[in-house]
C-alpha positions as CSV (number, residue, x, y, z in Angstrom):
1,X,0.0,0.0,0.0
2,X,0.6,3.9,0.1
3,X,2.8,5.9,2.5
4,X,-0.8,6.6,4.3
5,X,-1.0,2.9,5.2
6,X,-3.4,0.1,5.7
7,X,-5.9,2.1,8.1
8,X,-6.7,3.9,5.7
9,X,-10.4,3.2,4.2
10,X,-10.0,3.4,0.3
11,X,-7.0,1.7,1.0
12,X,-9.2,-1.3,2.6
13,X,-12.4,-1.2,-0.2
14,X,-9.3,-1.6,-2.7
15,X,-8.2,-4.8,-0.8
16,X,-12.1,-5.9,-0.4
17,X,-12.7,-5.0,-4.4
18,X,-9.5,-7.6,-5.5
19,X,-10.5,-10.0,-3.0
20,X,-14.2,-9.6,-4.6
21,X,-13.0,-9.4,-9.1
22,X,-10.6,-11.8,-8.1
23,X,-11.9,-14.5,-5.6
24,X,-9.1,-14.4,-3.3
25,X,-7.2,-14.0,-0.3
26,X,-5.9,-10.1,-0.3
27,X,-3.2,-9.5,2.6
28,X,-2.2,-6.1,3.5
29,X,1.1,-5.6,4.8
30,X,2.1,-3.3,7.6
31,X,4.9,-1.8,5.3
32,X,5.2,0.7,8.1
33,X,4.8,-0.9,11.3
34,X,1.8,1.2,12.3
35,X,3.4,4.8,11.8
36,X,2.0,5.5,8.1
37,X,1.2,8.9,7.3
38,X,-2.2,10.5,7.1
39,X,-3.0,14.0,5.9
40,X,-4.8,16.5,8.2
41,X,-8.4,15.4,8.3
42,X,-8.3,11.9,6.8
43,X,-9.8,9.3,9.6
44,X,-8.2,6.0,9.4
45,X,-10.7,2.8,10.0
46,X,-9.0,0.3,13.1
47,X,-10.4,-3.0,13.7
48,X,-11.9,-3.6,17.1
49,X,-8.7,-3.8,19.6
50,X,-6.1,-2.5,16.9
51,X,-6.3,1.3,17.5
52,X,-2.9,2.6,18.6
53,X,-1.7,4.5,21.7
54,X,-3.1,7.9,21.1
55,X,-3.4,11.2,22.0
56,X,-6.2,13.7,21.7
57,X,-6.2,16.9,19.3
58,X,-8.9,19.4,18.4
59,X,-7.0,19.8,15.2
60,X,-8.1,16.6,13.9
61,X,-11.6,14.7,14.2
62,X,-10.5,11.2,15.5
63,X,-7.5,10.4,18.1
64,X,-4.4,9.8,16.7
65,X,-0.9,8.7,17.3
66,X,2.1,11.7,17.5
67,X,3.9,10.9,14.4
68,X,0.4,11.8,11.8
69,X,1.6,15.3,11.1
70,X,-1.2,17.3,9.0
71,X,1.6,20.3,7.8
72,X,4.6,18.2,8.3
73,X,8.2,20.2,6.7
74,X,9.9,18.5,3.9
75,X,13.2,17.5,6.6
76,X,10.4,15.7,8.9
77,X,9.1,13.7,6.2
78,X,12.4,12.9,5.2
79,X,13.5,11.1,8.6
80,X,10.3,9.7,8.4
81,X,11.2,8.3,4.9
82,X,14.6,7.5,6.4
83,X,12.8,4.8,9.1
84,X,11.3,3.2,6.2
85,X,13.4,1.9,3.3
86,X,14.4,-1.3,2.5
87,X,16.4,-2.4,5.9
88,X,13.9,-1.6,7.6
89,X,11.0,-2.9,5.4
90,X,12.3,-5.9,3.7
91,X,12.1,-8.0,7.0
92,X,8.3,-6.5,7.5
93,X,7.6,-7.8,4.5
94,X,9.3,-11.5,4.4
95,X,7.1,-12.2,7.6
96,X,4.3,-11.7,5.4
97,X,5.7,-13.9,2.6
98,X,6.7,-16.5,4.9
99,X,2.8,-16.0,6.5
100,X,1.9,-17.0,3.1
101,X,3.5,-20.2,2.3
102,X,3.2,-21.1,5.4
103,X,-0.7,-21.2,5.4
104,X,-0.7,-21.4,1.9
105,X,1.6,-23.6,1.0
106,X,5.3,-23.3,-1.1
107,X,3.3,-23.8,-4.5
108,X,0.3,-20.7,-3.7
109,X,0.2,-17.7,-6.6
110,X,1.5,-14.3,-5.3
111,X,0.8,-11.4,-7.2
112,X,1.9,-8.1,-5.9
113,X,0.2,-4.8,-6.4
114,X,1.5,-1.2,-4.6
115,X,0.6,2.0,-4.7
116,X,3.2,5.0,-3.9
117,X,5.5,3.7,-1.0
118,X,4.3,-0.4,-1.9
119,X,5.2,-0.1,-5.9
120,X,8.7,-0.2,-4.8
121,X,8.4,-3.4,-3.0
122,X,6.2,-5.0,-5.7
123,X,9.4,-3.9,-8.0
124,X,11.5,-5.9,-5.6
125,X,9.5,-9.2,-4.8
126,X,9.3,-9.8,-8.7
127,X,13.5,-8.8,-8.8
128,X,13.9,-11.0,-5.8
129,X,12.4,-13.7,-7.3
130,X,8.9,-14.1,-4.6
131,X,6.8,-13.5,-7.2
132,X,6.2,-12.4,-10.7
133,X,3.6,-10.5,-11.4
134,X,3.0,-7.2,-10.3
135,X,0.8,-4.0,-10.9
136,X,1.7,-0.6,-9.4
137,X,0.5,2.7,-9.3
138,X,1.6,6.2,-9.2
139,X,5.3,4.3,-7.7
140,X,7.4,6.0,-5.5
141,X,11.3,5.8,-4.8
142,X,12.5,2.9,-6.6
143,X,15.5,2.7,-8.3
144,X,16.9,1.7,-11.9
145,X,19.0,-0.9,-10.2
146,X,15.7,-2.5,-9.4
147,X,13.6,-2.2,-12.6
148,X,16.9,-4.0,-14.1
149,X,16.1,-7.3,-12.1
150,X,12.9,-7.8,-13.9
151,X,13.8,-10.3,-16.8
152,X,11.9,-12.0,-18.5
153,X,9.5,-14.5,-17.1
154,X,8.5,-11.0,-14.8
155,X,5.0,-9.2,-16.0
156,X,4.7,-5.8,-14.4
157,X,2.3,-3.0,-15.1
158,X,1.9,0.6,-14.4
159,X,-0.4,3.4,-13.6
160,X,1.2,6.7,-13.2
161,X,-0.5,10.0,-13.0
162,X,0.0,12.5,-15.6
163,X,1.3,15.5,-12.9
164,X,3.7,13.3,-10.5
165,X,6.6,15.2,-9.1
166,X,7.7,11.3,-7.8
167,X,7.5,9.8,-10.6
168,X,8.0,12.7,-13.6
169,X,7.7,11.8,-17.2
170,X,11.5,11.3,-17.2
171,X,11.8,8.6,-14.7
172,X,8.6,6.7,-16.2
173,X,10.0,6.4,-19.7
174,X,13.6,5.1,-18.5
175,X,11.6,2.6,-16.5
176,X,9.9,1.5,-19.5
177,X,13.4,1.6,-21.2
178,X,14.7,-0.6,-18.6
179,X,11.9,-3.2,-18.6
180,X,12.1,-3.4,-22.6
181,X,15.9,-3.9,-22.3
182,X,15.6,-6.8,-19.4
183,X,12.4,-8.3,-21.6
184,X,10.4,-8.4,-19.3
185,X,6.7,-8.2,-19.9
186,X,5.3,-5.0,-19.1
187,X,2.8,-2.4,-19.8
188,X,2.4,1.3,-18.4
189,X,-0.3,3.5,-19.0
190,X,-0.7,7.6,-18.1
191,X,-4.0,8.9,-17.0
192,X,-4.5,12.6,-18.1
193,X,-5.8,15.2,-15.7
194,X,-4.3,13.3,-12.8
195,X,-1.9,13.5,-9.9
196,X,0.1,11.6,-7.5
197,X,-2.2,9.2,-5.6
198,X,-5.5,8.9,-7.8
199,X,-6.0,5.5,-7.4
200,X,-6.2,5.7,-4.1
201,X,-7.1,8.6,-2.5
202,X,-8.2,11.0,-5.8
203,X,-10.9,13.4,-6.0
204,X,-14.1,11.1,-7.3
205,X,-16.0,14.2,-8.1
206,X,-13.8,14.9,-11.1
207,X,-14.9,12.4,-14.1
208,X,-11.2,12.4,-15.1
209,X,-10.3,11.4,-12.4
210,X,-13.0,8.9,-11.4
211,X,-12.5,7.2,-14.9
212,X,-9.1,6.3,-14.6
213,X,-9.1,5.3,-10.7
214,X,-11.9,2.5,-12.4
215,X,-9.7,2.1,-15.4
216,X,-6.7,1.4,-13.3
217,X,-8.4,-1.0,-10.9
218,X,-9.9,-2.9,-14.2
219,X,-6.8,-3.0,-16.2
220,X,-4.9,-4.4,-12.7
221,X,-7.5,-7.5,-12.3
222,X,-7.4,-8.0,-16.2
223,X,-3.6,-8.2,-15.5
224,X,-3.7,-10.5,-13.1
225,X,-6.1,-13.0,-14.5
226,X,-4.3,-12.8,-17.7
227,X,-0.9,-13.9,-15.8
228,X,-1.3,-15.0,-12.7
């Protein structure tokens, strides 16, 4: 999931929606070990016994934990960037892998889909070898170094926004260099009238916008059924 983490609600009905198109299992890890971010206003959804040590604030409408910053500065969400990359996330997420097989079974079908923060791990569970197919959208932070481990038995699609400071146009058509020089299988499509985060979080009031938070969702469950 997204640097706003698995509390959040759209982030949840996405998880419900796969597990419904799909008729699966849909496992959300804790890429973030409860600190996620949350923007001023937004009310995350806790199940029964899971809400965190809190403390109370007029300035939002629900209790919440010290490190959800509405204004936060650009240097505080850098250290809180710096407490999540891969050291520190990897192991989160191998638990969940291992979680897997081990109630699954070693032969179970994994596919992988981020958003923001998550479409760099999707990236490196298919370079890693844990799975191989993966969707992400709007990706944040990854690295050439990791596109370059997608070869090609690895199917990956992406959804970026047209107006993405993270992931400019720049970045998104090197990617696709990269993935056509591996061979991997991939496919990437650009959604007009869009920013950072629209398949999550985006303003459904705008038709632009609506459409290709639908399109997106489609085209990943198409994806999947296709290769997984």
């Amino acid at each position: 999931m997204g640097g706003h983490g698995i509390y959040l609600p759209n982030a949840q009905l996405l998880a419900d929606s796969f597990a419904s198109h799909l008729d699966c299992d849909v496992i959300m890890p804790d890429e973030f070990a409860g600190q996620a971010r949350l923007d001023k206003h937004q009310r995350p959804f806790f199940p029964p016994g899971k809400e965190p040590n809190t403390e109370t604030s007029d300035a939002y409408p629900f209790r919440k934990p010290p490190w959800w910053k509405g204004d936060e500065s650009a240097q505080e969400f850098e250290a809180w960037k710096g407490r999540h990359e891969p050291p520190a996330t990897d192991p989160l997420i191998a638990r969940v892998v291992k979680y897997i097989h081990d109630t699954y079974g070693q032969d179970v079908k994994i596919g992988g889909v981020g958003y923001c923060f998550g479409g760099r791990y999707v990236i490196r569970l298919m370079g890693s070898g844990v799975i191989d197919v993966g969707i992400i959208n709007h990706p944040s932070f990854f690295t050439m170094e990791e596109v370059g481990k997608l070869t090609k038995a690895k199917r990956l699609a992406i959804y970026a926004a047209e107006t993405d400071d993270i992931l400019p146009p720049e970045k998104r058509r090197q990617t696709e260099d990269v993935l056509t020089k591996t061979g991997a299988t991939w496919a990437s499509t650009v959604f007009s009238g869009t920013t950072h985060g629209f398949s999550v979080r985006g303003d459904m009031s705008v038709k632009e916008v609506r459409l290709a938070k639908e399109s997106a969702f489609t085209g990943a469950v198409s994806w999947f059924e296709a290769w997984l």
